[in-house]
Every structure is written in structure tokens, then in C-alpha cells.
C-alpha positions as CSV (number, residue, x, y, z in Angstrom):
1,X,-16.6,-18.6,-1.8
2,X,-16.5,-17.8,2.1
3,X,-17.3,-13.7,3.0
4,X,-16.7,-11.5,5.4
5,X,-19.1,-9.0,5.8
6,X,-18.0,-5.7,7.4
7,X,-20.7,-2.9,7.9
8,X,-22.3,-0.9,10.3
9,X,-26.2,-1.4,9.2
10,X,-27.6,-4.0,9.9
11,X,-30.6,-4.6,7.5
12,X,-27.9,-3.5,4.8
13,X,-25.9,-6.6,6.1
14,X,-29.1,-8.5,6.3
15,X,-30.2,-7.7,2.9
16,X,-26.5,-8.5,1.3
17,X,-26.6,-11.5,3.0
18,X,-29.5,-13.0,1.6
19,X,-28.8,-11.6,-1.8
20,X,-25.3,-13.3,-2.3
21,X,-26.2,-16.7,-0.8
22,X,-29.5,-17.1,-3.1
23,X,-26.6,-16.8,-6.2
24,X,-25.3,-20.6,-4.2
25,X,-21.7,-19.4,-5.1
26,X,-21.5,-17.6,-1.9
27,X,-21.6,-18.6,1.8
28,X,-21.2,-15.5,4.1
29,X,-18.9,-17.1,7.2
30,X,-19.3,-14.2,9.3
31,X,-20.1,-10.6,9.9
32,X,-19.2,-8.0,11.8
33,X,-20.4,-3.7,12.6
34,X,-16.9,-2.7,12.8
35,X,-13.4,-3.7,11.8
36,X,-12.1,-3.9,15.0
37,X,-14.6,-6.6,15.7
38,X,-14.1,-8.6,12.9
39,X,-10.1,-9.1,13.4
40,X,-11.3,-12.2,16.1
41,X,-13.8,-13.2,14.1
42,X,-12.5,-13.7,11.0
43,X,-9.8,-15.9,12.1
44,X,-12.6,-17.9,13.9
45,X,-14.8,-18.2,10.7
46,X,-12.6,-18.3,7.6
47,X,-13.0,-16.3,4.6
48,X,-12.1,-15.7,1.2
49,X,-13.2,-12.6,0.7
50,X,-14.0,-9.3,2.7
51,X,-16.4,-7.1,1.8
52,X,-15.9,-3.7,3.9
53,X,-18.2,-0.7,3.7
54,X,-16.1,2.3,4.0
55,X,-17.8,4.1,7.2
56,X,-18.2,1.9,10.2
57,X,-18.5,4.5,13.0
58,X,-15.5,4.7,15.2
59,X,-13.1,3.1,13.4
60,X,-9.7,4.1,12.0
61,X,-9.2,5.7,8.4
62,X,-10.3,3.3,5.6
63,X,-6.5,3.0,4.2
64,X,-5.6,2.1,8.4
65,X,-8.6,-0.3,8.3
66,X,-7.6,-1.7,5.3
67,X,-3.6,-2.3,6.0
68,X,-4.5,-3.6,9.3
69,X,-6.9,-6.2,7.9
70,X,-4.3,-7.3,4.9
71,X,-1.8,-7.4,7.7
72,X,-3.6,-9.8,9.4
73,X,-5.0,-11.9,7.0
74,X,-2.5,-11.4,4.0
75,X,-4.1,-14.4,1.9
76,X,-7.7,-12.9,2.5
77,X,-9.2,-10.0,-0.2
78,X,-10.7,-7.2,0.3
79,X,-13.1,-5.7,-1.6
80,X,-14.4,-1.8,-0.3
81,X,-18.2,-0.9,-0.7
82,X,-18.9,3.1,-0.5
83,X,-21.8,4.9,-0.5
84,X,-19.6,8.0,-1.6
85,X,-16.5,7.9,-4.0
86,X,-14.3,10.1,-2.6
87,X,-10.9,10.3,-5.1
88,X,-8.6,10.7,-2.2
89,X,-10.1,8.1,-0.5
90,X,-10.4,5.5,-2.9
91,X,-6.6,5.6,-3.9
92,X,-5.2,5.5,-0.4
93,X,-7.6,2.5,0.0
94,X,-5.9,1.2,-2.9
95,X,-2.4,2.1,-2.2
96,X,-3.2,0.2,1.3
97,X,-3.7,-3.1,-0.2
98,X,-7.3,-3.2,-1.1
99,X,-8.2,-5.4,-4.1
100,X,-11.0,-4.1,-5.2
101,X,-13.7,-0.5,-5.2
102,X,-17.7,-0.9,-6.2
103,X,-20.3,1.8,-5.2
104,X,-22.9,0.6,-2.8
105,X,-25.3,1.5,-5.9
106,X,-23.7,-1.2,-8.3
107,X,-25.9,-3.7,-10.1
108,X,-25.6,-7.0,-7.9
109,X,-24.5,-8.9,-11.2
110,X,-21.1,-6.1,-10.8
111,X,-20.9,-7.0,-7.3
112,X,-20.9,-10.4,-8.2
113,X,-18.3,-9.7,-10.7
114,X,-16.0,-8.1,-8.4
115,X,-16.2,-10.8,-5.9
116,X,-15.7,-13.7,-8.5
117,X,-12.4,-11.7,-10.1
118,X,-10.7,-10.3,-6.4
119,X,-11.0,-14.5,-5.8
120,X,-9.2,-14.9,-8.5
121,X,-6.7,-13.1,-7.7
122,X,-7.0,-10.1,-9.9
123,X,-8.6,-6.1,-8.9
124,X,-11.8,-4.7,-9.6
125,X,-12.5,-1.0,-10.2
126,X,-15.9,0.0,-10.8
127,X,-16.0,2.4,-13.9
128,X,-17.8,5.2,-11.9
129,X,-15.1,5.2,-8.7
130,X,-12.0,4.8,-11.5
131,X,-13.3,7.7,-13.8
132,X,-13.7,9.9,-10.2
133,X,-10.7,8.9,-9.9
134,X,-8.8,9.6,-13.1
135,X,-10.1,12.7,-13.2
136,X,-9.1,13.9,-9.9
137,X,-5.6,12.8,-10.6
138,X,-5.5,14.9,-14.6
139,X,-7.0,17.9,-12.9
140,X,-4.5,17.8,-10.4
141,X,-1.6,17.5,-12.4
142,X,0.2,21.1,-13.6
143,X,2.1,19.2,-16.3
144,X,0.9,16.0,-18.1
145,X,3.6,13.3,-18.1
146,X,2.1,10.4,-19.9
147,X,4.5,7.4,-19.5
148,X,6.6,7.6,-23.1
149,X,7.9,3.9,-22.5
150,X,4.9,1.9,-22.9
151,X,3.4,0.4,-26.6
152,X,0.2,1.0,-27.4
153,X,-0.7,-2.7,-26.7
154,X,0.6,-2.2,-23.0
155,X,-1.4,0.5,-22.5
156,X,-4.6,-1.7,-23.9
157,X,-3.6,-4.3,-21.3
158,X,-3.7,-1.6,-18.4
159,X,-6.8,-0.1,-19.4
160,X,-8.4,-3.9,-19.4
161,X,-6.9,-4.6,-16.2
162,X,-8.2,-1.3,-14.8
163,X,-11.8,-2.6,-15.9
164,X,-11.8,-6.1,-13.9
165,X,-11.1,-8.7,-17.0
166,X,-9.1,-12.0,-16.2
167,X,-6.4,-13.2,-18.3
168,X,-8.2,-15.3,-20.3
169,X,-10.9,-12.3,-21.4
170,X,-7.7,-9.8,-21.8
171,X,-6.2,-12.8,-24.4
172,X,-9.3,-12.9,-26.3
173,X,-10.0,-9.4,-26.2
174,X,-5.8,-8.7,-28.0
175,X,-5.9,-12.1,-30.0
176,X,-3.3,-13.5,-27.8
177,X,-2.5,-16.6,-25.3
178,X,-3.3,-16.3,-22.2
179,X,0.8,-17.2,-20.9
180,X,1.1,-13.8,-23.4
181,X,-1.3,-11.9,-21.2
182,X,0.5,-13.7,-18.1
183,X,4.1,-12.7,-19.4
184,X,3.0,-9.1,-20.8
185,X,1.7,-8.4,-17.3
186,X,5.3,-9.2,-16.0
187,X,6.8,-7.0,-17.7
188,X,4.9,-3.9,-16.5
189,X,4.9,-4.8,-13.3
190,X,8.6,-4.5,-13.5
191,X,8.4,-1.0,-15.4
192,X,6.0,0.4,-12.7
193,X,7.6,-1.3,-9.4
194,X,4.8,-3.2,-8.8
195,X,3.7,-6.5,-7.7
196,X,0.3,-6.9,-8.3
197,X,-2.4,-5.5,-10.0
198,X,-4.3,-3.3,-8.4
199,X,-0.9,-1.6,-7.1
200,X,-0.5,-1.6,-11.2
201,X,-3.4,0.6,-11.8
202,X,-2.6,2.8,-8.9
203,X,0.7,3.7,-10.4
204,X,-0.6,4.0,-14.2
205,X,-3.0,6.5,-12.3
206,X,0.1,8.6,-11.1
207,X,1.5,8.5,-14.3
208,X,-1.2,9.8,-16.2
209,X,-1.6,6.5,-18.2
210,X,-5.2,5.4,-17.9
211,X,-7.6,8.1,-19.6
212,X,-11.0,8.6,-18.2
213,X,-13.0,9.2,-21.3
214,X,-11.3,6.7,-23.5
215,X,-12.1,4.3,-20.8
216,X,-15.6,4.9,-20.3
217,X,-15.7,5.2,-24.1
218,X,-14.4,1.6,-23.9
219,X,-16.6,0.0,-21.3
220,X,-19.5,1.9,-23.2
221,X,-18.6,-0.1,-26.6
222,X,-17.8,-3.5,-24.5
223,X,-21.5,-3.1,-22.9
224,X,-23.1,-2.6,-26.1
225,X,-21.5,-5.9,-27.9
């Protein structure tokens, strides 16, 4: 996996660096203090993956940042690194395109997690920033509107999207095929207007379908097993 490192410290560059290509499943093309800097260089290095800390100084908004970059390089990810999880923040970065949220205080083997699942091609939301998150949004809300159109076993599908697994670990987690999961995943995209899935989780946000304490509750139980 080639990444892009975007961040405005340098011994925090420095010391990401090092840790992702000791795993030898990383090789860090490139790296840059700011956006604006990187927009030459990734094109001139390649990457997979961008990994973009959310306050380089000077630059645009995090959501700008991030539609630029996925404007430019629309077959590249990006995954966002914060120090803070702001809720407002996090879903415009979300709405924007970014594939992926982790907390600059993750454990590396989450990171790595993150990295290895936005390749693939699905999102990653780190339990901490998604229960921020979720909260913000049913706090916010003066009437509850929980989407009345979904089975329970869609709902289980969201809620094990919205915490990072694959296909393959969504199948074995419902007892079902993995062109199931594939086909299931369709289907909501088409009930929520979406086309991916992190713009899936986003929108089961709005709606009031993903519930903060049931999910920690979940990735509590999943930890312990």
C-alpha cells in the first residue's frame, strides 16, 4: 500500500513514518505540511491512500481540503487523523468524500485497520468519533424519526458497516454469503440515495438509524470474544 502523508508536524510525520513501514505492508510515497503542497506531489509520487491530519495551518476547511483532494485524485482514499473530534466537523469531512475518521490517539493496530479497509474500498469510523457523532446528531433532533422501512437485519448490516468490517466479516457475522452482504448492501444504498459507504453511514446518521449505545455496546461484546 503507497501513502500520502499530510500533516503539519514534523516529528509526528517522522514518527508515523517509521511506524507504518516497520508493519512491511506500507511504503509512505510522499509527504507533505499542507494540502496545498501535496496536490503536485501526489501526482508525482502515487498513492493509495491519504492520511490527512485535520489542522495544517493555513489551509482551507477540512470538508474544502477534503473535496479538493477527492476531486483531484478521485481513485485515491482518504483517511482523516484528528487530534479533536469535533461532530460538526467530522460529518462535513464525511459528506465531502472522506473515506475514513480515526483519533490521532487510536491504537496503531486501528490505524492499521483503517488503512487496510479504506484500500479496500470500504469506510472506517472509529467508535469514539462515530458515538461523538451519533450523539450530537439525537441531541439535536426535536423529534426522533427512526427510518420505519428498514428490517432489523438491515439495520445490523448498517451498524457493522458503521464499525469498519468487510464483506466477508459482515457474512460471517449474519450467517450469510458474502454476494448476500454484496446484494443487501445494494439495496440500501438505493433506499438512502447513496453510492457508497461511508455516504451510507452519513445518511443512517441523519435519519436517526445508527444508535450510539447499542453500538458501543456492540463493539464492547465483539472486543471481548
Amino acid at each position: 500500500m503507497r501513502l500520502f502523508l499530510i500533516d503539519d508536524q514534523v516529528m509526528f510525520r517522522q514518527g508515523l513514518k517509521s511506524l507504518l513501514e516497520r508493519s512491511g505492508n506500507v511504503l509512505v510515497s510522499g509527504e507533505s505540511r499542507s494540502a496545498s503542497q501535496a496536490l503536485s506531489r501526489i501526482g508525482e509520487c502515487g498513492a493509495d491512500v491519504i492520511l490527512l491530519d485535520t489542522s495544517p495551518r493555513g489551509e482551507n476547511s477540512l470538508p474544502a481540503t477534503v473535496s479538493l483532494l477527492k476531486e483531484r485524485f478521485p481513485d485515491i482514499c482518504v483517511l482523516v487523523v484528528s487530534r479533536h473530534v469535533d461532530p460538526f466537523t467530522v460529518r462535513e469531512a464525511l459528506a465531502a468524500g472522506a473515506d475514513g475518521f480515526v483519533p490521532k490517539a487510536a491504537d496503531s493496530s486501528e490505524l492499521f485497520r483503517a488503512l487496510e479497509l479504506v484500500e479496500d474500498g470500504g469506510c472506517f469510523i472509529h467508535t469514539d468519533v462515530l458515538g461523538c457523532v451519533v450523539d450530537e446528531f439525537r441531541s439535536s433532533r426535536r423529534e426522533p424519526a427512526p427510518e420505519r422501512t428498514l428490517s432489523d437485519r438491515e439495520v445490523r448490516l448498517i451498524e457493522l458497516v458503521s464499525e469498519g468490517m468487510n464483506n466477508k466479516e459482515i457474512g460471517e457475522e449474519l450467517f450469510v454469503s458474502t454476494s448476500t452482504v454484496k446484494h443487501d448492501l445494494r439495496g440500501l444504498f438505493r433506499k438512502f440515495k447513496v453510492s457508497d459507504r461511508t455516504k451510507l453511514v452519513v445518511e443512517a446518521m441523519n435519519r436517526g438509524v445508527l444508535n450510539a449505545k447499542s453500538h458501543r455496546r456492540n463493539l464492547k461484546a465483539s472486543s471481548a470474544s
